[in-house]
N, C-alpha and C positions, 0 to 999 in steps of 0.2 A: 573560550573553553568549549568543546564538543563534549557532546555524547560518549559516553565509552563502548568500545565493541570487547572488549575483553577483561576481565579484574586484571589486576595487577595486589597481591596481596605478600608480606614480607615472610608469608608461613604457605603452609600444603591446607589446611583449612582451618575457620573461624567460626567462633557463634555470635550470635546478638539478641538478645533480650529487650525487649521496648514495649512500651504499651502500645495499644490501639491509635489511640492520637497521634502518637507521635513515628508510626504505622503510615498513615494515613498523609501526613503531614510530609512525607519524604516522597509523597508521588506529585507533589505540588511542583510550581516550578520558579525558579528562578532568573530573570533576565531571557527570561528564554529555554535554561537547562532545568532538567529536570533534577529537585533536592537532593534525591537519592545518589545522583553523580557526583555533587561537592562532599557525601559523605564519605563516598568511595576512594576521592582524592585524598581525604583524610587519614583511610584503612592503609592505602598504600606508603603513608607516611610514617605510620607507627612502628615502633621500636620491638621487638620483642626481647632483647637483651639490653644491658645497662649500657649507654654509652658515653663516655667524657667526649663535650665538647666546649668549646672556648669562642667568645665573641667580644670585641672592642677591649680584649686584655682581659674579660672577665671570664672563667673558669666553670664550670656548672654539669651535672649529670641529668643523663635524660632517662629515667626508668623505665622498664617494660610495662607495654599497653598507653606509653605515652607519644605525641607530636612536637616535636619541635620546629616550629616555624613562625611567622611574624604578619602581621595585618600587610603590610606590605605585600610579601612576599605570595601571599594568599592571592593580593588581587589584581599581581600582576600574570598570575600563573591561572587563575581563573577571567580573568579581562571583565573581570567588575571593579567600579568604584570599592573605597577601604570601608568607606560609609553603610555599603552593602555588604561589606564581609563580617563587619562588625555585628549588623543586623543580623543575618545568617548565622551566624554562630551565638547569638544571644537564642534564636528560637530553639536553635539542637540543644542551647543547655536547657530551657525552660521545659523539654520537654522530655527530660532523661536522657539525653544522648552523649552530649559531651559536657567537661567542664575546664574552663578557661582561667589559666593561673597568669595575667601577664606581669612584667617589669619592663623597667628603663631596657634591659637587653634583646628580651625574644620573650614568646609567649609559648607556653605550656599549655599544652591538650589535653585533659583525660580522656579515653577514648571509654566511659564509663558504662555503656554498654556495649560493649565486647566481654563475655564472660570468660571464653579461654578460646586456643588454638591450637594448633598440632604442628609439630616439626620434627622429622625421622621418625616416624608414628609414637611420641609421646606425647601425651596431653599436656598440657601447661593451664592453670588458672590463670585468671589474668587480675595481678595485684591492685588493680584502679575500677577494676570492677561493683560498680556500686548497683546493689540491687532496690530496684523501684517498686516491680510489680510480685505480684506471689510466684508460686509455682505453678499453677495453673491457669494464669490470666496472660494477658499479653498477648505477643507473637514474638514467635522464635524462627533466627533464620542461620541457615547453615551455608555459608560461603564459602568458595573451593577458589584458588588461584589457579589461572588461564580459562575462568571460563563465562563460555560466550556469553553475550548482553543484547541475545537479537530484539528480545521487549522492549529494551531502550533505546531503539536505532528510531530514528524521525521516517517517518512517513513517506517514500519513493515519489517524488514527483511524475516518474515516468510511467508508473503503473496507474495514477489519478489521471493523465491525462488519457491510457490507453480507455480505460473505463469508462469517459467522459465521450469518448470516441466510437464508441461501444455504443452507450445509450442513444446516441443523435442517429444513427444507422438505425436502431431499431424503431424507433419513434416516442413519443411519452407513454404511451399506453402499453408498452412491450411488446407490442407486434410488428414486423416486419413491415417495413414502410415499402409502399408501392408506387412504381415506376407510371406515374399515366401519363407522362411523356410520348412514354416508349410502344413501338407498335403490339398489336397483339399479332400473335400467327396463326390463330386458330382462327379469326375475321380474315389475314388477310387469306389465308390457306383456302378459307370458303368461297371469298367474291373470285377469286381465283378458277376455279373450277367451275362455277357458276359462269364467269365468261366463258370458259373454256367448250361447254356442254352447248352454250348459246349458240358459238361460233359453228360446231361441227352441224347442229342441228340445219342449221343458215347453211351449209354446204353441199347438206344432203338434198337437200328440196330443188336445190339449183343444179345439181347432177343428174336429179330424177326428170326434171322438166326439160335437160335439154334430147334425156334419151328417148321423149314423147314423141307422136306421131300423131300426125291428123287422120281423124277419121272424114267421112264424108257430111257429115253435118258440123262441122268444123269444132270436133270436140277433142279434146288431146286424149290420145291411146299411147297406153307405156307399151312399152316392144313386146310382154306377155300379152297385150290383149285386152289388160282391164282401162279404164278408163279414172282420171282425175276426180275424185269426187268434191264436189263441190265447188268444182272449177265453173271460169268463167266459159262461153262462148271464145274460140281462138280467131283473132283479128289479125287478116293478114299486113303486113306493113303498107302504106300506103307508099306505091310508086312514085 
């Protein structure tokens, strides 16, 4: 048995009546599913009108706000053990919810808190209606058929892993993890330029010496006139 995404109710809407506990006790889970869905299974089983029905030759009416179905049939349509259905339905009665009539034939449900429902906008009480709590105590809940059950949809495995994928990019500490692999450009952009300014400087000196001239104490004179400072004495190549 899954989760439900939509009611399925035999009327246009229902009430319920329950205490706190037994409140409390339907968000629990069973096998895996959560309580509140086998009681759901239940609502969609219920009768709102009288109906004759007959099994193994035996003849029997089923009254409004009741179930008709069987341990069996329970836990072949929920895919638990009968052992578990049995269970399960001992807790909904001990805690105001339903009450369990069975025989040799089929078993009878009161769906006892359901207090009434609506069908062509008339109210109906509902005859199995057993009240528990006051009028001010409890929880009351107002059910509507076709409507949606996204609170009780399971958890998207595909949205935990994007998440999970999320966090490892960012790092543990939530900030942006950084690449020190990877080059920087603002170091290489610098050394960069820094050769660059080396190499011209290294070209200029070598253009300036060779547009030099000897003077007659053999000291290099640029084509203006001035002279190298701090140059050496000029050595002519030896023959």
């Amino acid at each position: 048995m899954k989760n439900l995404k939509q009611l399925v109710l035999p009327c246009y809407k229902l009430e319920m009546a329950m205490s706190v506990e037994a409140w409390y006790f339907l968000h629990g889970s069973t096998d895996g599913i959560c309580n509140l869905t086998y009681l759901l299974s239940l609502l969609s089983k219920m009768t709102v009108s009288e109906v004759q029905s007959t099994k193994r030759g035996l003849g029997y009416a089923v009254h409004p706000g009741q179930v008709d179905s069987s341990m069996l049939v329970l836990a072949k349509e929920w895919g638990i053990w009968r052992k578990a259905v049995s269970r399960l339905l001992e807790d909904f009665s001990e805690r105001g919810l339903i009450r369990v009539d069975s025989n040799p034939v089929t078993s009878i449900i009161d769906m006892v808190c359901v207090k009434s429902w609506m069908i062509a906008g008339r109210l109906i009480e509902n005859p199995a209606y057993r009240q528990t709590i006051k009028a001010y105590e409890g929880v009351r809940i107002f059910l509507f058929n076709g409507q949606q059950l996204e609170t009780l949809r399971r958890s998207s495995a595909r949205k935990k892993k994007k998440k999970t994928i999320e966090e490892t990019a960012e790092g543990t500490d939530g900030l942006p993890s950084m690449n020190l692999t990877g080059s920087n450009p603002i170091i290489e952009g610098t050394g960069t330029a820094e050769t660059e300014t080396a190499a011209t400087t290294e070209s200029e000196v070598e253009s300036t010496v060779e547009n030099a001239v000897v003077d007659a104490g053999n000291t290099p004179v640029l084509e203006d006139g001035n002279t190298l400072s701090g140059s050496q004495k000029w050595k002519h190549p030896q023959e």
